[in-house]
C-alpha positions in Angstrom: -12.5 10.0 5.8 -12.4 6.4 4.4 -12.3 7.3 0.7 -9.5 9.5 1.1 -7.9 5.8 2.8 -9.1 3.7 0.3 -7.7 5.7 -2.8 -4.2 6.1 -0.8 -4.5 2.1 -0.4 -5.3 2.2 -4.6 -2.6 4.6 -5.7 -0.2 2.2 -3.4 -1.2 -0.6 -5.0 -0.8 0.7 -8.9 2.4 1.7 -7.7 3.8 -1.6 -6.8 1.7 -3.6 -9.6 4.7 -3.0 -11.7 6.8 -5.3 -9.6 3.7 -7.8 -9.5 4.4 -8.7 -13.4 8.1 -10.3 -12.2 6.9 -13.8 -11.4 10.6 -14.4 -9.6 10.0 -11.8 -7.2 6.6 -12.2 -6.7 6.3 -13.1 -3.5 9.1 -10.7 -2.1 7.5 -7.7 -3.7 4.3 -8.4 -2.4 5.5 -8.5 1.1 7.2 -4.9 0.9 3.9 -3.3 -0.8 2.0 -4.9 2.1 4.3 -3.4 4.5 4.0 -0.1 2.7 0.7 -0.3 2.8 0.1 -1.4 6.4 2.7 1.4 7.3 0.6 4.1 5.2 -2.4 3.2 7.0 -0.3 3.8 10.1 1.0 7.0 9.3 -2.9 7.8 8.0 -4.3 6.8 11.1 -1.9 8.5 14.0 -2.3 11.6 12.0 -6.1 11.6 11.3 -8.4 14.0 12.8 -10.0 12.1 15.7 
């Protein structure tokens, strides 16, 4: 089950590293991918198979 996490985190990651290139809004833009990240483990987790 913890690949299946890890590439989620990954894909999450490439998505935002667009943003990451805007050295103004750096900082901003890392906060919301952390949160979406943080929230897709959430949503990963509750719903996971126990």
């Amino acid at each position: 089950m913890y690949p299946i996490q890890d590439s989620a985190n990954i894909v999450l990651i490439f998505i935002c590293y667009p943003f990451f290139k805007s050295l103004y809004t750096y900082n901003f833009n890392t906060y919301i991918c952390y949160m979406n990240i943080k929230k897709a483990n959430s949503a990963y987790n509750t719903h996971k198979i126990p």
